[in-house]
N, C-alpha and C positions, 0 to 999 in steps of 0.2 A: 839527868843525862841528856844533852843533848842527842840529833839526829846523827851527826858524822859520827860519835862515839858509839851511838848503839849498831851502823852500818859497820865497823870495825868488827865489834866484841862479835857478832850474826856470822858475817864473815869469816871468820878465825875459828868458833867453834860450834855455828848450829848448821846442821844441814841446811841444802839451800834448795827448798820446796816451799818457798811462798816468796811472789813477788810482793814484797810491802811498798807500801805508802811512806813519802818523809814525814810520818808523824810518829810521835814517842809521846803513847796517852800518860799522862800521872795522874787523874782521876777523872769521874763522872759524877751527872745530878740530873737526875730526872733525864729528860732528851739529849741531854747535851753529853759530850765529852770534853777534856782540856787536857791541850798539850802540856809537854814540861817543861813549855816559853809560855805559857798560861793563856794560847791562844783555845776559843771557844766554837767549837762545831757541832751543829745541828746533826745526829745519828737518827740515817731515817735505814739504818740497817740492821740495830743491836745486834750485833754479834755472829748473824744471820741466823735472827729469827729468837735468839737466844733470850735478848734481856726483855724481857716482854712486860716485867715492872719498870724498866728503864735501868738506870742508874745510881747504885744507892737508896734506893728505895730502906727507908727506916723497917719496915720488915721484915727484910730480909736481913739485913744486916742486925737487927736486936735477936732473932733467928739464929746466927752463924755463931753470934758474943755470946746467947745461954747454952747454947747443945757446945760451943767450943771448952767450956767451961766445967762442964758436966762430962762427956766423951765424946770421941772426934769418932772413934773406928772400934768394934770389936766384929770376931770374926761372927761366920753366921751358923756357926755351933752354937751360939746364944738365943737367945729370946730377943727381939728391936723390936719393942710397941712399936713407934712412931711408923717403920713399914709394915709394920700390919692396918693404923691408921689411913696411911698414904693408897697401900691395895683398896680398901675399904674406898676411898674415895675414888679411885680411878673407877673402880667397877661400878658403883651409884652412877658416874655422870656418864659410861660408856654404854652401861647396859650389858655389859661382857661378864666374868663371874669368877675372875683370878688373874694376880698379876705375879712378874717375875721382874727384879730391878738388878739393872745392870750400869756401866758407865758413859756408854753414848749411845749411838740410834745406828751406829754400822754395829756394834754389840747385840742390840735388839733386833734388829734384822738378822742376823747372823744366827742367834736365838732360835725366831720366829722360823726361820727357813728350817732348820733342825727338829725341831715340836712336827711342823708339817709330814718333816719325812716319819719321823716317828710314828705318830699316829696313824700314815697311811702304810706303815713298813707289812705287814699281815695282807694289805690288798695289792700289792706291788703297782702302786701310784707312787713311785719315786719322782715325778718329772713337774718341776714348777715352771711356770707360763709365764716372764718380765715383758714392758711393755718399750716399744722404742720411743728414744728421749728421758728415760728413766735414770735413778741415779739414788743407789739403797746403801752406799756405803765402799769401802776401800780395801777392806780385807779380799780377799783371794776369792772367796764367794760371794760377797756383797758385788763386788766387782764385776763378779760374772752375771750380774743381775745388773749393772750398770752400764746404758748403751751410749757412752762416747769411748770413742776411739782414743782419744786424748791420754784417758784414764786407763787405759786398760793396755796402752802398747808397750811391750818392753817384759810383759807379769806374768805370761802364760804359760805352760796350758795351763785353764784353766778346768776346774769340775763337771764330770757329766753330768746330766740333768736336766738343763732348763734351755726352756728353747721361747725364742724372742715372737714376741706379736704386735701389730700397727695399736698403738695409743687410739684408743675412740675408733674403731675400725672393728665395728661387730662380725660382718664375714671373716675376715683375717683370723679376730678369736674362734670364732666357731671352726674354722679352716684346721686351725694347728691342735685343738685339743684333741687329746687320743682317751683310751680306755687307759693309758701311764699314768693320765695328767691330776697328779693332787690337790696342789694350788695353783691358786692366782694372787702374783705377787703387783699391787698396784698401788701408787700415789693417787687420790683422789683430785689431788691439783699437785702437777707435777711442780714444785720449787726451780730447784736446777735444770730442768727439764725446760725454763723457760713461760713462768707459771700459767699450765695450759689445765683446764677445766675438763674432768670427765664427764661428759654427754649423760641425761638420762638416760639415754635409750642404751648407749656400752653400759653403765650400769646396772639398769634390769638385765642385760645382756649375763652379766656377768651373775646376778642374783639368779637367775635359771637355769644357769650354768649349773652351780651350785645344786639347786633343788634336783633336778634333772641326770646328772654324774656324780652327784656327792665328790664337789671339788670343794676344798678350804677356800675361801676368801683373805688374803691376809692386806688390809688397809696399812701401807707406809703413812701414819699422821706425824711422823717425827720435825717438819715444816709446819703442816698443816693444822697440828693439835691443840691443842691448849688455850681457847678460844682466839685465836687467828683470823680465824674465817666468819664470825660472828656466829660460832658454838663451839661448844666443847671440842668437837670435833669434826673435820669439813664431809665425813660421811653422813651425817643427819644435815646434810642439806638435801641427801635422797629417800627412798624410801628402801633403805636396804640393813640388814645387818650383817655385821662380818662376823667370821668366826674367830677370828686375830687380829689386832690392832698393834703396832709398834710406835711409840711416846721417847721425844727425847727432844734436846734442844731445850724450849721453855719452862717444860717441867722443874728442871731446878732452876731457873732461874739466873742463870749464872753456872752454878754447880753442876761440875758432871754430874748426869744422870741421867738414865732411859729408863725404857721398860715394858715389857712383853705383859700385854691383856688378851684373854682368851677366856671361852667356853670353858665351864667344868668339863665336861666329859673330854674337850682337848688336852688340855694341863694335867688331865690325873691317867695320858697315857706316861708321863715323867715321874720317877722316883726317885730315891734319895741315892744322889752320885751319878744319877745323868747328865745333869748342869750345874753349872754352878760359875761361881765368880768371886773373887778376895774381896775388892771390893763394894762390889752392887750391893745396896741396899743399907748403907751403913747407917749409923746414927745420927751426922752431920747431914749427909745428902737426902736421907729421905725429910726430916725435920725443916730442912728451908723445902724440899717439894712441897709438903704440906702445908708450909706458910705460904707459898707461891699460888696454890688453887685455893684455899681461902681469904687471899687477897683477890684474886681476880673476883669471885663472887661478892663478897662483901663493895670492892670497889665501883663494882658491877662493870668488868671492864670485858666482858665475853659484847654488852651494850654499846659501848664504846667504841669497841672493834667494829662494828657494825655502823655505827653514825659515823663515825669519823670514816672509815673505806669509803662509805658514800661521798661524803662532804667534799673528800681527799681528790675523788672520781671527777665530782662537778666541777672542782677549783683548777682541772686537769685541762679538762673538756672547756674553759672557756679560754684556755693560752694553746690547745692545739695547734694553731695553724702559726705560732709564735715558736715553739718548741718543736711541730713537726713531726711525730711520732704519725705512725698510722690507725692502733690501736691501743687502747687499755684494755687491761682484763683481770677478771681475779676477784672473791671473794673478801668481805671484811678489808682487813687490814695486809692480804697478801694480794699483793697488786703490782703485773707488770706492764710497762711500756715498750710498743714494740716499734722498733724503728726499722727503715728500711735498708741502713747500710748499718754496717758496727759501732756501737756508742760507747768504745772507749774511751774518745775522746772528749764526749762529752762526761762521762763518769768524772773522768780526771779535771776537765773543767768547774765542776760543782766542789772538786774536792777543794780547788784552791779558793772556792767563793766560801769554805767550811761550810760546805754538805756532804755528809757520807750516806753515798749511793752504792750499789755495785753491777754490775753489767753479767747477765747469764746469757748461753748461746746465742754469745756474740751479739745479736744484736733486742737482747732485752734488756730494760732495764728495771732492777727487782727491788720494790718497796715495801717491806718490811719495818715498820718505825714500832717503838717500842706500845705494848696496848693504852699507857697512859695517856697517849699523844692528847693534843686538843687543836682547837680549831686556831689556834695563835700559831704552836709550830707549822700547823699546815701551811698556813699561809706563807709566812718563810719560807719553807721549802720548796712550795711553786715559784716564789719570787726569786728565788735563788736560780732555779730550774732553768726559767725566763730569762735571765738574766746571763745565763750561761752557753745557750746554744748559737 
């Protein structure tokens, strides 16, 4: 199918809530994508954030051919090893101590926000604490936890409860919290947000918080998880633990999938017909999850993430003043460039050099490449990059 055909068929019967690109992918491999004119682009965005083995990767796909073969779906009045496997492994590399799977990461937040009030419902700490610049998801409440204007005009009102505080602005946190306030709902590196880094010091801020009010901590790692950041997860680049964590994007791999990690004594205020989901946790989706985190470790690509972010960083840093941005930033393999007017012109210029890039508030630009990456894409990329502004 060509581009004008798939603008038609879009047209005609799908809603019109994404501005696409003239491309019509027909397959991937490894870093690359290919149209279906079998033109070849460099994805330094997977999916945003999503294909973190790349493209095709042979185990995920031998993954998808035995569990499709075996069962796709039963409901969760059954027994699924593989998500009891899958829990198992979340909570080894989290340090947390129960998980709950659902199908995206505005589902897990959604989730996670729920558990919170729950658990605090006996102390009447109904009131979670979002941070500005933040962005947890689309639903009716995630939303209300999501501060652009963008998103949120047209949907309201929206739910009592939760009241906004300054990103990295410890007075402001300490300012808005009350004897209400249960959680604190934060991205440790906001994504969409423009990928901006939590402070040590908001951090500890927020871990005394905790110790101090018996506030929940709930980490959004649904961007930031699945060694992205060069670890499992971009909160152990602190000294802190959370009491909830929300997983989703990389984790399957492709495959819808999220998933709520939490403390025992969290998770067992939840019983049987509090939550639930059709469905989370199925046989297919948890089965390539679990092929997805022991491919990352076997490949050792949590390492990777980390050498190459650096490399990625340096190979940046010496076409600066060619390219123009004013800043990088960002952890591992989540890295944005910030420019001082809007780069969507430049986004759109790399796309026609086939590099996919994408541009967050407005004037960031969010590199995300899939964890396999190596030092050959990179260099295309910056060359591309250079060659585009």
């Amino acid at each position: 199918m060509n581009v004008e055909e798939a603008k038609k068929l879009e047209s005609d019967y799908v809603f019109n809530t994404y501005g696409r690109y003239p491309l019509v992918v027909e397959r991937g491999e490894g870093c690359y994508l290919y149209s279906s004119e079998d033109i070849k682009y460099l994805d330094f965005l997977a999916g945003i954030a999503v294909n973190c083995l790349g493209h095709a990767h042979p185990n995920i796909v031998k993954s998808i051919s035995d569990q499709a073969k075996k069962l796709i779906h039963v409901s969760n009045f059954y027994h699924i090893p593989s998500q009891y496997l899958l829990a198992k492994k979340l909570c080894e590399v989290s340090g947390l101590d129960r998980a709950f799977f659902c199908n995206s990461g505005a589902e897990a937040n959604e989730g996670a926000i729920k558990l919170a009030r729950r658990f605090n419902s006996k102390k009447n700490k109904d009131e979670i604490i979002y941070f500005s610049n933040s962005f947890h998801g689309r639903t009716i409440t995630t939303l209300t936890t999501t501060d652009k204007d963008k998103y949120r005009s047209g949907f309201g009102p929206f739910p009592p409860g939760f009241k906004r505080a300054q990103f990295n602005d410890v007075n402001d946190v300490l300012e808005k919290v009350s004897n209400k306030t249960g959680g604190l709902l934060v991205e440790p590196i906001q994504g969409e947000g423009g990928i901006n880094i939590a402070s040590k010091d908001f951090m500890k801020t927020l871990s005394d918080l905790r110790e101090d009010k018996e506030i929940l901590i709930i980490f959004d790692e649904i961007q930031s998880g699945m060694g992205r950041t060069g670890k499992w997860f971009a909160f152990q680049h602190y000294d802190i633990k959370p009491d909830i964590i929300t997983v989703a994007k990389a984790l399957g791999g492709g495959v819808p999938l999220g998933a709520i990690v939490a403390k025992k004594e969290i998770s067992d205020c939840l019983h049987h017909g509090d939550h639930g989901t059709t469905f989370g946790g199925n046989p297919l989706s948890t089965s390539v999850g679990l092929t997805v985190m022991n491919t990352i470790e076997s490949e050792k690509l949590i390492e990777n993430s980390k050498k190459m972010g650096e490399y990625l960083i340096k190979k940046l840093q010496l076409v600066k003043s060619e390219i123009s941005f004013k800043d990088i930033r960002g952890k591992g393999l989540m890295l944005g460039m910030e420019f001082d007017d809007p780069c969507g012109s430049f986004v759109k210029k790399c796309f026609e050099n086939n590099l996919l890039i994408n541009c967050t508030r407005d004037k960031v630009v969010r590199l995300v490449p899939p964890l396999i990456v190596s030092e050959k894409e990179i260099k295309k990329a910056v060359e591309i990059m250079k060659n585009s502004f």
